[in-house]
Every structure is written in C-alpha cells, then in structure tokens.
C-alpha positions in Angstrom: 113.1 75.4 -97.9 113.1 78.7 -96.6 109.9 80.6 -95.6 109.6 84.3 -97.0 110.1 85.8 -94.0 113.4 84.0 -93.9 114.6 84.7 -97.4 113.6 88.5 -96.3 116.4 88.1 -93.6 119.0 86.4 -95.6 118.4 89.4 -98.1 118.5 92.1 -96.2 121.9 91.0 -95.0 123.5 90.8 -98.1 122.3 94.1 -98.6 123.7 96.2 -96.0 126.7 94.0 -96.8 127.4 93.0 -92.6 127.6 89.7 -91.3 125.1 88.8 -88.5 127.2 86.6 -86.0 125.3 84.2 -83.8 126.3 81.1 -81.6 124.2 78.2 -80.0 124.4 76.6 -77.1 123.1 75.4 -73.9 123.1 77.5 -71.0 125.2 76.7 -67.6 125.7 77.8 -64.4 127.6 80.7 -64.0 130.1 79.6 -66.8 133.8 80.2 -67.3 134.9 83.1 -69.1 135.3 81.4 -72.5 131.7 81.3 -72.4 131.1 84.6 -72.1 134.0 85.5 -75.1 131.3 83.7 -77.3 128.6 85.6 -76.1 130.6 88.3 -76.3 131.8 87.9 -80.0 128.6 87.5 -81.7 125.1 89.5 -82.4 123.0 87.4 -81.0 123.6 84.7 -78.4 120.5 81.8 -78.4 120.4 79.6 -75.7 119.6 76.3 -76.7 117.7 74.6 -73.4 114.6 72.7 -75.2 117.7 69.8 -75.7 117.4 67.3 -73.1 119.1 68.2 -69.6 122.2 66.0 -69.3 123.2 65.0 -65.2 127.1 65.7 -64.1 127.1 68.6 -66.7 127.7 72.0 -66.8 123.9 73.1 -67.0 123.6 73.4 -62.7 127.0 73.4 -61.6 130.1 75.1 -61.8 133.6 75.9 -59.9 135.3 78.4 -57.9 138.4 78.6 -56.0 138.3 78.9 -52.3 141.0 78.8 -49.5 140.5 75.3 -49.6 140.9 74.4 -53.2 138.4 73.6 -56.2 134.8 73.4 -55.2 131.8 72.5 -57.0 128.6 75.3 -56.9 125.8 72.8 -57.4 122.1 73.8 -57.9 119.9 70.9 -56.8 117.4 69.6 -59.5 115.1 67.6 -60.1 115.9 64.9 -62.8 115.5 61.4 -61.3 113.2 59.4 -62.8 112.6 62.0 -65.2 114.8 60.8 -68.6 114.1 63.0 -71.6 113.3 66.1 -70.0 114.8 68.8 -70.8 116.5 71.9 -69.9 113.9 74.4 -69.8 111.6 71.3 -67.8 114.2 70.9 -64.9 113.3 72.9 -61.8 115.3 73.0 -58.5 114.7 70.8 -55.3 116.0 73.7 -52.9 114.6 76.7 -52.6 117.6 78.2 -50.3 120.1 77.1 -52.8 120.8 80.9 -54.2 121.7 82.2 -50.2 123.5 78.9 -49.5 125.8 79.7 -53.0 126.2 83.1 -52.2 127.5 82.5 -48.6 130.0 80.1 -50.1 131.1 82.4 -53.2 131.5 85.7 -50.0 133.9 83.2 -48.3 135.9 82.0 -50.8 136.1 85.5 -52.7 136.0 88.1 -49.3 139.6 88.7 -49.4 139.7 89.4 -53.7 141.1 92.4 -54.5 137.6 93.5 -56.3 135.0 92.1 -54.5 133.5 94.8 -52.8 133.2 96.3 -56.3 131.1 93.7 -57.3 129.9 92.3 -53.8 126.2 94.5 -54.1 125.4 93.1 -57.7 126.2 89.7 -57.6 124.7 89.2 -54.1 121.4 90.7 -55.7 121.6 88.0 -58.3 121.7 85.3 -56.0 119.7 86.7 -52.8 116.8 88.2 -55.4 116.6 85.0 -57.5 113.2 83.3 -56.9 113.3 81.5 -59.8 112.4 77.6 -59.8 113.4 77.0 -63.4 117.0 76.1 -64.5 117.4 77.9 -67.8 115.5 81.1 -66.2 118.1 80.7 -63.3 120.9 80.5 -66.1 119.7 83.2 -68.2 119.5 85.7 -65.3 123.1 85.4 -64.4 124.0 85.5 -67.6 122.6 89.2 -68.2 123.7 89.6 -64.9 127.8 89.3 -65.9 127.1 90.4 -69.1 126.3 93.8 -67.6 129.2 93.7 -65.7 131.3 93.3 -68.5 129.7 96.0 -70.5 128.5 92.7 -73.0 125.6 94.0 -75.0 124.9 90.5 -77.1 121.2 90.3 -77.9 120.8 87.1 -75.8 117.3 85.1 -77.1 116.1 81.4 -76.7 115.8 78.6 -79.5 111.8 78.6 -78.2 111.7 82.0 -79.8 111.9 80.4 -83.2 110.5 77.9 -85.5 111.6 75.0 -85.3 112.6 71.6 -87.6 114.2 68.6 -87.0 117.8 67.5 -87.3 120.0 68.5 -85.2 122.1 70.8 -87.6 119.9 71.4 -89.7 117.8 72.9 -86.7 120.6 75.0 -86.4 121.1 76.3 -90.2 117.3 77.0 -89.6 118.1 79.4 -86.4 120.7 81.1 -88.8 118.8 81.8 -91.5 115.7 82.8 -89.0 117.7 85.8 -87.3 119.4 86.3 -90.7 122.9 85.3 -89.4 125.6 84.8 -91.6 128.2 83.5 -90.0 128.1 80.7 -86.5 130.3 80.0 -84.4 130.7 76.8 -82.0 132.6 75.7 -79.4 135.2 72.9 -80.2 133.2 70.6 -79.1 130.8 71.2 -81.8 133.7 69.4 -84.4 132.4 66.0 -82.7 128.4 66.4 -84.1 128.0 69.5 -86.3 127.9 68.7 -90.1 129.9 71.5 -91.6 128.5 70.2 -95.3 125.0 71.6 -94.2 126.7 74.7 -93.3 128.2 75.3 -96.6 124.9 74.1 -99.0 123.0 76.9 -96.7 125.7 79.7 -97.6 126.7 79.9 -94.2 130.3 80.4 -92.4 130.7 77.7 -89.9 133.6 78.9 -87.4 135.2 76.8 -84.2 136.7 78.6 -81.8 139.3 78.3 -79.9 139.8 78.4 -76.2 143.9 78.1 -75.8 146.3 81.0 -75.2 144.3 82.5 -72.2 146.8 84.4 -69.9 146.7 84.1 -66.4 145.4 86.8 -64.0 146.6 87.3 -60.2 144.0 84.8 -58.8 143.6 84.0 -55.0 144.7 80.4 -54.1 147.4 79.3 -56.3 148.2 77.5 -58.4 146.1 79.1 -61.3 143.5 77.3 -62.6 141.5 79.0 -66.0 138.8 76.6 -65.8 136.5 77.9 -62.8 133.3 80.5 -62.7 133.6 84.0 -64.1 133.1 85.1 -60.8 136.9 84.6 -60.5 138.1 86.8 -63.0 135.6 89.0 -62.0 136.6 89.3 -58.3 140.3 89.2 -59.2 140.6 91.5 -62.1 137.9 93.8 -61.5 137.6 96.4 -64.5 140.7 94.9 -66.4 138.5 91.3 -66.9 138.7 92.2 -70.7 142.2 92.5 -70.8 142.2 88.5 -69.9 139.7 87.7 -72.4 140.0 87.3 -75.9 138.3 87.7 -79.3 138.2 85.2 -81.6 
C-alpha cells in the first residue's frame, strides 16, 4: 500500500510522461568502471549500506595494476566478532590507510599517460579523507570520480527513505518513494530479485549487461577490465567515456 506522498510521485511521473531511472546497490571501494556506467545511466543512484557488511567482498577493497601485477587496495575494518553489522556500522582499524593507498596507487600509476592530470584530485581524496566510516569512505570517492567524469547522478542513501521489509519489496518501496519508473540491477541481481513484484508494482525491472567493454592502452599488459576506475582514469584521461558504455 502506497502512502499519499508516494502515489503523489508515481503521479506526477506519469504526467510529465519521463521515466525516473534509479539503481540500488551497495557501495565499494573505488569500484570498476561498470559501476560507475550504472551510476551513470540512471537519475538517482541509492546506496544500499544498512544491508549487512559481507568480508572478502567488494565493500573495502578493490584492484589496480602495478608493475608487478594485480594487487589488492584493502581498507582495514573492523568486523570480527561483529556478525550482523552492517555496512554503514563498519569503521576502519587504520587511521593511515588513505596515505598508505595513495602511495601505492602514485607508484603503480606514476608513469600513466594521464596521471598528472588527475594526480592533485585524487590525492586530495585520499590524503583529505578523515573519515572512520566505510560507506562515508565509499560515498566520498564516489562523488569524487563522478566529478571527474562529468557524472551528475543524484547519488542518495536507502536511510534517506522509509523503509519495509522484504528484500524486493524494500526495493519496489524505494522506487515508488523517489517516483522511479524504471530499475536497473546488476546481473547478479537475476540470482535474488523477484521480477513478479516488479511487474504487480508497474515498474520496469532491467539487468544490465557488463560484456562488450573495449580495451584501452593500459600500463602492464596483458589487459585486465576488471580493476579500479582509477585505471581507466589514469590511462585514458578525458577519453574514459569513450571506453564506457550505456546500457
């Protein structure tokens, strides 16, 4: 049952006649840039970080390429001992983990053809963070990128909302709360999301898909798409887009 301030949104939509596109998900580290192609093919991005933090995940670590080959960027956390918390609970255990990250990420990515171009903002992000919190952490790198990409999502968090229980029915809620008409969900969301929920609530329920990337001239062969932003960035500059895609 919808409140009136909801049926308000889901009216005013079908008014103007223009789909409000939204996607859900949990934030992470300094994600690869399929990530940010959601974020950056929807209205309104919400993270969804009051879900239980899940260890040997993508939430406080991610990877780069250096000289070397594949490494992990790993913010430490506190979680042992503490089952059930979750995202937006889990703080760090090192304070100097942001200089310690950003002296890897200058080694590995010195010799990029674009790094000095974006050497000054992303070692801002890292060397100004003095955030504890996880999903704060997250969320500021996020708007960080986004900038850099010229990504103007609205990005919000599920807290901002009301919230029911069921796990998609929790997210038809969001939907019909921001007045969204269409989501869209990783691949991965095929393996939990009920897509008959979707349709009873009027709403377009779309999977995207992540093949077809082409590569970019990235340091370190041989290419690997599945590492930090922060590569493309550093490799591609200005013509990131270009090795993006829309979905």
């Amino acid at each position: 049952m919808l409140n009136p301030l909801e049926l308000r949104l889901v009216d005013r939509s079908r008014i103007l006649n223009v789909p409000k596109r939204i996607a859900i998900l949990q934030s992470n580290y300094i994600p690869w840039k399929g990530y940010f192609d959601l974020i950056r093919n929807v209205n309104e991005f919400i993270l969804f970080d009051d879900v239980q933090y899940t260890r040997s995940d993508w939430r406080n670590r991610n990877k780069i390429k250096t000289p070397h080959g594949i490494r992990w960027l790993t913010i430490p956390v506190r979680s042992k001992g503490n089952f059930g918390q979750t995202i937006e609970q889990t703080v760090v255990s090192d304070p100097n983990w942001a200089a310690k990250h950003w002296q890897i990420v200058k080694f590995s990515y010195a010799r990029s053809p674009c790094f000095e171009q974006f050497h000054d903002p992303i070692k801002n992000a890292y060397l100004g963070c003095t955030e504890r919190n996880l999903s704060r952490i997250n969320e500021r790198f996020l708007t960080v990128i986004c900038n850099l990409l010229g990504i103007s999502t609205k990005i919000s968090r599920s807290t901002d909302y009301r919230q029911i229980e069921g796990k998609t029915e929790r997210l038809v809620s969001l939907c019909h709360q921001v007045g969204a008409s269409e989501y869209y969900s990783g691949p991965a969301g095929k393996d939990y999301v009920q897509s008959p929920i979707f349709e009873r609530a009027g709403i377009k329920l779309k999977f995207v898909d992540y093949s077809g990337y082409p590569e970019y001239p990235q340091l370190f062969p041989p290419f690997e798409h599945h590492v930090s932003i922060l590569d493309l960035l550093f490799n591609a500059g200005p013509d990131a887009l270009r090795y993006m895609k829309a979905f």
